[in-house]
N, CA, C and O atoms as a MOPAC input file, in Angstrom:
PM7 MOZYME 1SCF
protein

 N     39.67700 1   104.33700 1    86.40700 1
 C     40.56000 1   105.48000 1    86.30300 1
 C     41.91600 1   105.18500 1    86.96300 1
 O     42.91800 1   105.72600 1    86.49600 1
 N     42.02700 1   104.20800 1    88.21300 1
 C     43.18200 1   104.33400 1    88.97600 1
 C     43.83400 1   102.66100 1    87.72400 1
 O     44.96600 1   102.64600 1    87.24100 1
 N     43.44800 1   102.23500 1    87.63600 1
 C     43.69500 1   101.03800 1    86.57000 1
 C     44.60800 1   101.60200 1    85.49300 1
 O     45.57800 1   100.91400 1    85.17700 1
 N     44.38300 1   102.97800 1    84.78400 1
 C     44.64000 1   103.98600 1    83.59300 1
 C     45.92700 1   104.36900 1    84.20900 1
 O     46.96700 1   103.84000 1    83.81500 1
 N     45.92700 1   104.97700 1    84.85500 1
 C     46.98600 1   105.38600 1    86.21300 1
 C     48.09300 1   105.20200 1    86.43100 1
 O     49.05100 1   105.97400 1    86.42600 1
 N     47.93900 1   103.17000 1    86.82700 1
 C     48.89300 1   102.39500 1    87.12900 1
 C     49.29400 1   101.76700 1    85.91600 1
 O     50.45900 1   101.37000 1    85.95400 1
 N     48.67000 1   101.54900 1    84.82100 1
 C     49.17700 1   101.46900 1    83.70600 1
 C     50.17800 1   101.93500 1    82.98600 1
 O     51.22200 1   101.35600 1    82.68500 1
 N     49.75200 1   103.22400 1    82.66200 1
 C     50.81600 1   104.41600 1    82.74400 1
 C     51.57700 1   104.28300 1    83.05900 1
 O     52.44600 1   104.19400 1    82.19100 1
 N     52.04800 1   104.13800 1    84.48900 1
 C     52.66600 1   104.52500 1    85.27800 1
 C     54.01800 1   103.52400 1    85.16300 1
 O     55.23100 1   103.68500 1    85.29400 1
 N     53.00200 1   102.25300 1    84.80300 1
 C     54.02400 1   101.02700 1    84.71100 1
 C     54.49600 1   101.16600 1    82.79000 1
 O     55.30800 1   100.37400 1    82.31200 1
 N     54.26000 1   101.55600 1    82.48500 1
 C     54.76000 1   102.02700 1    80.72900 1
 C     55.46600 1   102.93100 1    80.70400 1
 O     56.12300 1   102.90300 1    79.66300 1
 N     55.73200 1   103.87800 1    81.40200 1
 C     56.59800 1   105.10900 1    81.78700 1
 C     57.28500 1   104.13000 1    82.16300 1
 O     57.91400 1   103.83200 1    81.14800 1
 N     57.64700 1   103.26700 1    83.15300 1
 C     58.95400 1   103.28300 1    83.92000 1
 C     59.79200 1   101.54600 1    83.25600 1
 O     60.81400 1   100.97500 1    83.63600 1
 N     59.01700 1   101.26700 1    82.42300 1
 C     59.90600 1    99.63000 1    81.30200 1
 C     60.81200 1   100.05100 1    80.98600 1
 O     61.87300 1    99.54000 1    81.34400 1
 N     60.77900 1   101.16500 1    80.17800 1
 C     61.98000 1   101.96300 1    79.71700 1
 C     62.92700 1   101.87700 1    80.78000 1
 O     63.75400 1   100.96600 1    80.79400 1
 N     62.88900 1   102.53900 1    81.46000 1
 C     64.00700 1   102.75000 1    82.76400 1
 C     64.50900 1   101.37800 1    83.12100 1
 O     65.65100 1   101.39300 1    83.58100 1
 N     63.84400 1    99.98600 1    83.00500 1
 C     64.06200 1    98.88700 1    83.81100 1
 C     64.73300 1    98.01400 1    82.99200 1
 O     65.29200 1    97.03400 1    83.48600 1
 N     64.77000 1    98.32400 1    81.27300 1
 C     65.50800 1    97.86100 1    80.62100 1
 C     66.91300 1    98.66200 1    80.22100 1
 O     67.78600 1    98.05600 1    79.60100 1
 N     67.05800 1    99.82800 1    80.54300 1
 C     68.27700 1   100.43200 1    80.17600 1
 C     69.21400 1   100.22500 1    80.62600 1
 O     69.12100 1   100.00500 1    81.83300 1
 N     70.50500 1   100.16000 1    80.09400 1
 C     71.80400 1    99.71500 1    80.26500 1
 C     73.15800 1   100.58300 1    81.33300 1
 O     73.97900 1   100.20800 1    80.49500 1
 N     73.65000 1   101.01400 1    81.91300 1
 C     74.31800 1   101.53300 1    82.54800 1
 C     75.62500 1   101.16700 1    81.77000 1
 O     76.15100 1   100.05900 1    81.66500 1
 N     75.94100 1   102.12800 1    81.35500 1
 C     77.23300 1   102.04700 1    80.22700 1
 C     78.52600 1   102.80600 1    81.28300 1
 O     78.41400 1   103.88700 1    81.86100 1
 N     79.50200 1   102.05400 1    81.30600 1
 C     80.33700 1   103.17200 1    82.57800 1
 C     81.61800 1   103.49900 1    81.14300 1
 O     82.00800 1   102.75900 1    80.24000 1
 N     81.96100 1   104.91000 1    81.49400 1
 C     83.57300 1   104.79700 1    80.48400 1
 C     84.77100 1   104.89500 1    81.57600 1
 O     85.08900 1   105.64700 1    82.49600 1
 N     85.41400 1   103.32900 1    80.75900 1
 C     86.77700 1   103.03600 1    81.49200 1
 C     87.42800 1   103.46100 1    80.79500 1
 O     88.51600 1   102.91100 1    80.97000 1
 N     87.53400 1   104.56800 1    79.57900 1
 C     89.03300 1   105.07800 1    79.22300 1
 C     88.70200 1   107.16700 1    80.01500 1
 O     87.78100 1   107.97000 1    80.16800 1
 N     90.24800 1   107.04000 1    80.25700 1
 C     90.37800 1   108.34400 1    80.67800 1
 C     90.97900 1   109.45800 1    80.18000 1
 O     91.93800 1   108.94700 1    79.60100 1
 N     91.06500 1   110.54800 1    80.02200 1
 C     91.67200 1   111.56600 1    79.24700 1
 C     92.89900 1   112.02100 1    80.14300 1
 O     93.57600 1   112.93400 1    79.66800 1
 N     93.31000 1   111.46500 1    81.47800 1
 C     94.26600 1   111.64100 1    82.02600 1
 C     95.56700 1   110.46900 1    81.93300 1
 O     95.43400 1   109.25400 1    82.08000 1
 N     96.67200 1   111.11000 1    81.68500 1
 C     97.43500 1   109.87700 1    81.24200 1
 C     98.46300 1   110.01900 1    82.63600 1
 O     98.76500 1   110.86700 1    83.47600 1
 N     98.81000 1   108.45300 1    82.24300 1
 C     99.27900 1   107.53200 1    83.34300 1
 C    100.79000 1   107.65700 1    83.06200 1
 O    101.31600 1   107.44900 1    81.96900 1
 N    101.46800 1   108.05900 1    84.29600 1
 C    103.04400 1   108.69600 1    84.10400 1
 C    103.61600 1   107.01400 1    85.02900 1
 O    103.24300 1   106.16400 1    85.83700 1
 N    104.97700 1   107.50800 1    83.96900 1
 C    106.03700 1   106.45700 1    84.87200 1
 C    107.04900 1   106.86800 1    84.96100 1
 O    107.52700 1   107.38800 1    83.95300 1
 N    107.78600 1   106.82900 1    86.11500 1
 C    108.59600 1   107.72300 1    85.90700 1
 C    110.37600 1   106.80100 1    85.97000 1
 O    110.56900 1   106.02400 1    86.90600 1
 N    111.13500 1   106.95100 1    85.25000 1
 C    112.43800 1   105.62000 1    85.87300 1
 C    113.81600 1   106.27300 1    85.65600 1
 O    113.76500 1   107.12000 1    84.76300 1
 N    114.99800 1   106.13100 1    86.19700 1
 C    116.20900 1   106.83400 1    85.87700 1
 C    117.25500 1   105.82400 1    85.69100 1
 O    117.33500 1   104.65900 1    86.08100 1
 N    118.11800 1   106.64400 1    84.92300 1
 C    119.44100 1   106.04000 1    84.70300 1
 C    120.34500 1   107.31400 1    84.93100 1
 O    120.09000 1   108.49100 1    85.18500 1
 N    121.26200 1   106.74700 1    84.77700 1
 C    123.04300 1   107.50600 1    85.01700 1
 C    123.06100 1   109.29600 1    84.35200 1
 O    123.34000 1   110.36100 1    84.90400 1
 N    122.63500 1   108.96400 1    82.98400 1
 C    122.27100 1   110.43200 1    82.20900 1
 C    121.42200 1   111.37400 1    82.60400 1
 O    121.71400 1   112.52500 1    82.92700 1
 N    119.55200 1   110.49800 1    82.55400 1
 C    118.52100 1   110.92300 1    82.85600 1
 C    117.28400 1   110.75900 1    82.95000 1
 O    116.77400 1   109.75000 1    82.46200 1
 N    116.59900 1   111.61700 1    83.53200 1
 C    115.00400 1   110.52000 1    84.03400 1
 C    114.03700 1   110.58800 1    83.08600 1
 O    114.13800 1   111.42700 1    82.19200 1
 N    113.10800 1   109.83500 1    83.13500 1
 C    112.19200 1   109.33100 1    81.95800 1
 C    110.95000 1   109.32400 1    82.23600 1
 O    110.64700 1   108.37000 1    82.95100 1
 N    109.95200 1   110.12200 1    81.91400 1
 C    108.57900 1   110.14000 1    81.99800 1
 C    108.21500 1   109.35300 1    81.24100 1
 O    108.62800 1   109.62300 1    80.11300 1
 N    107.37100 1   108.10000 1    81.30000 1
 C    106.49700 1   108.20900 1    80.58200 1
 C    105.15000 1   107.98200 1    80.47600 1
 O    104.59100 1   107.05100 1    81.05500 1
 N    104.48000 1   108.93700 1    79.62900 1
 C    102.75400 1   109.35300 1    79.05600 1
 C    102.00400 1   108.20200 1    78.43200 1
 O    102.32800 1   107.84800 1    77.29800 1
 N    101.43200 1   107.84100 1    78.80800 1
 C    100.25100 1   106.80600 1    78.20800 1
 C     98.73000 1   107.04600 1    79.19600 1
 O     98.38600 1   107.15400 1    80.37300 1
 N     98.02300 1   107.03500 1    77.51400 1
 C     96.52900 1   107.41700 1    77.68500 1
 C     96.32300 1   105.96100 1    77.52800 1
 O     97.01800 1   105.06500 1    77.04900 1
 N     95.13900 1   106.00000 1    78.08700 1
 C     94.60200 1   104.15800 1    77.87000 1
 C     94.95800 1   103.31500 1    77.01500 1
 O     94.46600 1   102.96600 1    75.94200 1
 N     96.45200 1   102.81400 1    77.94700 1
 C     97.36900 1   102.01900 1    77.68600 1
 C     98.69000 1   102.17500 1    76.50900 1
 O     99.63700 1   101.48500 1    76.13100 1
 N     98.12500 1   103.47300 1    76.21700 1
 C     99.24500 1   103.61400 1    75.06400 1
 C    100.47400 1   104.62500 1    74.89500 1
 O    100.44000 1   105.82500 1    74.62600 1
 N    100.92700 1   104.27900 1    74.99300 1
 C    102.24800 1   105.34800 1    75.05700 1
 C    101.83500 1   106.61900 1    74.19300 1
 O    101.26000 1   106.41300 1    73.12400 1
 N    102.08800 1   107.87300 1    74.58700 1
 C    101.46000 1   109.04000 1    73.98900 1
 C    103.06200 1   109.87400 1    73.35900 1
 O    103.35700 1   110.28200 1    72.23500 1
 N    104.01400 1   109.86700 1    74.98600 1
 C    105.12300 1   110.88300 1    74.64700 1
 C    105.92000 1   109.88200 1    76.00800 1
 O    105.42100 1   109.17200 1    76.88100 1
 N    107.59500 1   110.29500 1    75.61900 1
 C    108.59800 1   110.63400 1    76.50800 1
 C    108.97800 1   111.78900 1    77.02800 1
 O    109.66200 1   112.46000 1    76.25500 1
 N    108.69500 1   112.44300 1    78.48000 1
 C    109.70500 1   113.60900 1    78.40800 1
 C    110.99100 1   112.55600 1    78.98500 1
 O    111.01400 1   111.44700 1    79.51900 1
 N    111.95400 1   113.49500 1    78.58600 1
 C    113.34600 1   113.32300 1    79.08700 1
 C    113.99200 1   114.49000 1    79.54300 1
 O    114.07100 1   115.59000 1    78.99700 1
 N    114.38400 1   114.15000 1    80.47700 1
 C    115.54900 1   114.90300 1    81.24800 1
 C    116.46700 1   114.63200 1    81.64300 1
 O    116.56600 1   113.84600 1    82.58500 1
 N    117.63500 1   115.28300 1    80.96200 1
 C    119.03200 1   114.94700 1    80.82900 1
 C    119.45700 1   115.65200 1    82.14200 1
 O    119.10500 1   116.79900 1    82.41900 1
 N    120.41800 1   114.70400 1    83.10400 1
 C    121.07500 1   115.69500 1    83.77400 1
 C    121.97800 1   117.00400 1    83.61200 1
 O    122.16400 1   117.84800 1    84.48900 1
 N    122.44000 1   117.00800 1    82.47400 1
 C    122.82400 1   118.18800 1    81.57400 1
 C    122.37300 1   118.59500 1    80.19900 1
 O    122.85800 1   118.28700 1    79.11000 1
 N    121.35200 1   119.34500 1    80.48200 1
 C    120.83500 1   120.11200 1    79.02800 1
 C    119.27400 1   120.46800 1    79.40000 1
 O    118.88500 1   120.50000 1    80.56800 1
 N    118.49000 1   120.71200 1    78.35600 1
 C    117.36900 1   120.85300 1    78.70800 1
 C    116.57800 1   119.88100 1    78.32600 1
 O    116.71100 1   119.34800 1    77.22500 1
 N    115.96400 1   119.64800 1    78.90400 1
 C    114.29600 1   118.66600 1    78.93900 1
 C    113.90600 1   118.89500 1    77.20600 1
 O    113.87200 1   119.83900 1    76.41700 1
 N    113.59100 1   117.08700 1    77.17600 1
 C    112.90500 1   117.06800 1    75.60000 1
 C    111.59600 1   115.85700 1    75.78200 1
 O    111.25100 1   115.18900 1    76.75600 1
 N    111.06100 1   115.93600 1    74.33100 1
 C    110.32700 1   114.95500 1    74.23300 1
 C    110.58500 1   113.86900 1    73.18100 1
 O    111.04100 1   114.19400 1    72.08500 1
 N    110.34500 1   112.75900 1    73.43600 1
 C    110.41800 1   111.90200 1    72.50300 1
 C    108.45100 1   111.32900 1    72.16500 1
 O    107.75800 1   110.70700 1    72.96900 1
 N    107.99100 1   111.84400 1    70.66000 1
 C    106.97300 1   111.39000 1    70.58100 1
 C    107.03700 1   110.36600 1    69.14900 1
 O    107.87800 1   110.43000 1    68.25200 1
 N    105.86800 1   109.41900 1    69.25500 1
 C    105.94300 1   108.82400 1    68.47500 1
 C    105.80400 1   109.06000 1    66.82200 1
 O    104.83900 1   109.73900 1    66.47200 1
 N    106.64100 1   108.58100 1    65.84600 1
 C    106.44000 1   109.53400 1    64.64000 1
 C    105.46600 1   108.85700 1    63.48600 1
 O    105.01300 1   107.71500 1    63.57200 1
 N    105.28000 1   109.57300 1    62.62800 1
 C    103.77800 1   109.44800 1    62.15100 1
 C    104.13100 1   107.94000 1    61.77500 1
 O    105.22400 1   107.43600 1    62.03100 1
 N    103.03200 1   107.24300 1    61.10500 1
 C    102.64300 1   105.93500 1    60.63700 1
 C    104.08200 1   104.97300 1    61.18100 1
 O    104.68900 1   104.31200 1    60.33900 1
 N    104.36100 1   104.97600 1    62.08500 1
 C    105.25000 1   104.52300 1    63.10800 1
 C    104.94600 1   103.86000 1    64.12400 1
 O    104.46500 1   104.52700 1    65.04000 1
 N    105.03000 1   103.04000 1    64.25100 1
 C    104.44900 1   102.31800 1    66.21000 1
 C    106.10500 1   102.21600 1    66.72100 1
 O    106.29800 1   102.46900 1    67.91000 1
 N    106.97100 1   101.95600 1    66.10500 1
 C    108.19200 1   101.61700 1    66.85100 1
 C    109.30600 1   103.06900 1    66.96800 1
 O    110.02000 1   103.21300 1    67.95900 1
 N    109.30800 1   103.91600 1    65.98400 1
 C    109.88900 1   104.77400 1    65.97300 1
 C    109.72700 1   106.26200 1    66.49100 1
 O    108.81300 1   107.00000 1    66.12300 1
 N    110.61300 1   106.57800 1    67.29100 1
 C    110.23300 1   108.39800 1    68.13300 1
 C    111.22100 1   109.25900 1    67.27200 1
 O    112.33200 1   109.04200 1    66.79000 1
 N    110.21200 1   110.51200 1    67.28000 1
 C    111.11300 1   112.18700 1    66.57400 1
 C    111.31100 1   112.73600 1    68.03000 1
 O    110.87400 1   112.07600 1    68.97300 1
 N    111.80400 1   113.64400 1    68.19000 1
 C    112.46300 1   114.35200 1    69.23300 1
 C    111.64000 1   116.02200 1    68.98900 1
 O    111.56600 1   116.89100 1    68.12100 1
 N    111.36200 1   115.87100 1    69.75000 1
 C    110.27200 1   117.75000 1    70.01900 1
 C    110.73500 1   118.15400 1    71.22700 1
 O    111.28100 1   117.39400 1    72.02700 1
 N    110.50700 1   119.53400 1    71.43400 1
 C    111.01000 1   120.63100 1    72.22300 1
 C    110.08300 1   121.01100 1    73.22300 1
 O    110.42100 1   121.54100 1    74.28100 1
 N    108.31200 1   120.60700 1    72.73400 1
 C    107.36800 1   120.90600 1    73.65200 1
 C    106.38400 1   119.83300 1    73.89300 1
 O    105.90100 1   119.55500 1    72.79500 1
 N    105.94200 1   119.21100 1    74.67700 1
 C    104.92900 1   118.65300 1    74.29400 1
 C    103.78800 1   118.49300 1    73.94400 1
 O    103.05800 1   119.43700 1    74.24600 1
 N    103.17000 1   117.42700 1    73.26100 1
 C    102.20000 1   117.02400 1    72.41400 1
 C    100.56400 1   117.09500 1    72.94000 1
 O     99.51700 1   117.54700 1    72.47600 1
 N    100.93200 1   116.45600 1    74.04600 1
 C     99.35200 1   115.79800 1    75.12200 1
 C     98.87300 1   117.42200 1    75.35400 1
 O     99.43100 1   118.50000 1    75.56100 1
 N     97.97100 1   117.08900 1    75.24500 1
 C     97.01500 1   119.00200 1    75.45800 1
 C     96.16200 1   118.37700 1    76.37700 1
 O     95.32800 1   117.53600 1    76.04300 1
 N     96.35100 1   118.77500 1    77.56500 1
 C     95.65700 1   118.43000 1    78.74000 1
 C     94.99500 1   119.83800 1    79.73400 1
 O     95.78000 1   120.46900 1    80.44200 1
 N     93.54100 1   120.20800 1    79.68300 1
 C     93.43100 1   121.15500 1    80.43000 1
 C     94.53500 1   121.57900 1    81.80200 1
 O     95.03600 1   120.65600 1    82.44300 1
 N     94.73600 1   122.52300 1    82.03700 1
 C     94.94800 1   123.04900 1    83.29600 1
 C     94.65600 1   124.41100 1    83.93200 1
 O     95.35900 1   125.42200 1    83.90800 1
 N     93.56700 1   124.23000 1    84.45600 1
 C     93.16300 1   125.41700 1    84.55300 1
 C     93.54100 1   125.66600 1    86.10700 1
 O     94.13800 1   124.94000 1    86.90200 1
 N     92.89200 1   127.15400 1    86.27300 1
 C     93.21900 1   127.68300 1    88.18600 1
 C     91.94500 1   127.91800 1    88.87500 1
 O     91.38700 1   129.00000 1    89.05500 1
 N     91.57000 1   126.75400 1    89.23400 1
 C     90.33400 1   127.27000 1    89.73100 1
 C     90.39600 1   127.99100 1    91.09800 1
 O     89.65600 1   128.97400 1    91.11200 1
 N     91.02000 1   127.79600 1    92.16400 1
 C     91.21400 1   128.63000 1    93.27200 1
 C     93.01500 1   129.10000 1    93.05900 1
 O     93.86600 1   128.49200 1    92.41000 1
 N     93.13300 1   130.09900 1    93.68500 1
 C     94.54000 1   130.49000 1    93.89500 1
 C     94.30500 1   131.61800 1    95.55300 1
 O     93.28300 1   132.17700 1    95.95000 1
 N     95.42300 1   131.59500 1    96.04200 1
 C     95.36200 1   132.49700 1    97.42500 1
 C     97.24400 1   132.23000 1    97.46000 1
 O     97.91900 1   132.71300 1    98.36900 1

């Protein structure tokens, strides 16, 4: 009976001793840079490794974005809001 037991016991747990530990290295938080010149400063958005958006901010005018435009890798359109939809929620406030 204790033979039945440990059998078991050891067949229940192969599973566990062959499974893989999978870690995820991409993140849903993107990686800012931030750099200036004479006009204005330059965010920029990249999700695992890839450029997502520019904000820009002009020292005179209002803040824009430069995102990348469709079937494009080299070329940006100019938007008013940005693109990246990133939770932000409030979990405490006082």
């Amino acid at each position: 009976m204790m033979k039945e037991f440990l059998l078991a016991g050891l067949l229940a747990m192969a599973p566990l001793a062959q499974a893989e530990v999978v870690t995820n290295t991409e993140t849903s938080e993107p990686e800012i840079t931030i750099s200036h010149d004479k006009e204005a400063t330059y965010y920029e958005y990249k999700i695992n490794g890839q450029l997502k958006e520019i904000k820009v901010v002009p020292k005179v005018g209002k803040p824009y974005y430069l995102v990348p435009a469709p079937g494009s890798g080299d070329e940006y359109i100019r938007a008013e809001k940005s693109q990246i939809l990133l939770p932000k929620w409030v979990i405490f406030s006082w």
